[in-house]
N, C-alpha and C positions, 0 to 999 in steps of 0.2 A: 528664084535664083539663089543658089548658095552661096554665102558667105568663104574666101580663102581664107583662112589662116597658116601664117607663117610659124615657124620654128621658133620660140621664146628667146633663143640665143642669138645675139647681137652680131658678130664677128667670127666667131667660129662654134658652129654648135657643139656643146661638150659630150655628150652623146654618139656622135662620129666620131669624137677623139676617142672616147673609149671604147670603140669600135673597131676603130685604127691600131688599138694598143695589143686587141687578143685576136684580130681577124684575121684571115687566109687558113688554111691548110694545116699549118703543123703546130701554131704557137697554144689552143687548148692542151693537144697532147703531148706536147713538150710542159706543159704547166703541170697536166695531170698526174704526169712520170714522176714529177716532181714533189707532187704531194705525196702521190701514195708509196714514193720509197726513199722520199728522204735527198737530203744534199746527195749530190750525186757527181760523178764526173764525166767526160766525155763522153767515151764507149761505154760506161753503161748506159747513158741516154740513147747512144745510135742502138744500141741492142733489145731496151726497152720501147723506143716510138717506131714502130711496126713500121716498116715502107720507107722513112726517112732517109734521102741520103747525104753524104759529109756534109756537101755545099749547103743545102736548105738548110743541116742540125746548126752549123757555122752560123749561118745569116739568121737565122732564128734567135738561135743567143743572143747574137750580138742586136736582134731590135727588142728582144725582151730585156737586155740589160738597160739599151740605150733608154726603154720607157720606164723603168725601175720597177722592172716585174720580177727580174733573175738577179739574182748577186752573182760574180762572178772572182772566187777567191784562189789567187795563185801564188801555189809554195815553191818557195825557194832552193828546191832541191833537185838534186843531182839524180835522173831525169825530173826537169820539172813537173809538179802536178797541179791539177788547176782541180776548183771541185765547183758547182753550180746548185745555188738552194734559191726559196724563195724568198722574195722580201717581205715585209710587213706590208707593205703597197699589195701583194698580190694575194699573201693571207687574208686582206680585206676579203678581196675579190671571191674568197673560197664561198662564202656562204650564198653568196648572187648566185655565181654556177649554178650550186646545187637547187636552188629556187629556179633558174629555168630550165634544169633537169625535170625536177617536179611538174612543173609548166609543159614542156615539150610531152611528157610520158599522160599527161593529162587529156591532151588533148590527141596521143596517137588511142588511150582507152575510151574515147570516144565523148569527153567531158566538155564541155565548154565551147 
């Protein structure tokens, strides 16, 4: 008979939190945009994440801000302009990506 084991986490596993933080559909390539061109603003984000439309870039932002993955900086000018970079919270996150890029391409080459 096999032994279960549970999740180490007590109360809310942290592992689904950070799960919760980059999950769904657009919030990697909303991140990625982010990396590879810099603070960026609105429309160039709807024109860089392929497919995205207003509503999801909208609600995207606003849950990568509310998890402190996006900074969201707005000037106070006549039309306003608002510009979206990453944080250091999500710079962390750059090099995990890339290790399960590694990961994922590893195992599509037939490794592991």
């Amino acid at each position: 008979m096999s032994q279960r084991h549970d999740c180490p986490c007590t109360e809310q596993c942290v592992l689904q939190s950070a799960m919760d933080s980059i999950g769904g559909k657009w919030k990697l390539p909303v991140l990625c945009s982010l990396t590879a061109n810099g603070t960026s603003r609105y429309n160039e984000l709807l024109h860089n994440v392929q497919g995205i439309s207003n509503t999801m870039l909208s609600q995207t932002l606003k849950e990568l801000e509310r998890d402190g993955l996006v900074l969201r900086k707005e000037y106070l000018e006549v039309p306003v302009r608002v510009e979206y970079e990453l944080s250091e919270k999500s710079k962390k996150l750059q090099p995990i990506l890339l290790d399960l890029i590694r990961w994922q391409m590893g195992l599509q080459g037939g490794e592991g």
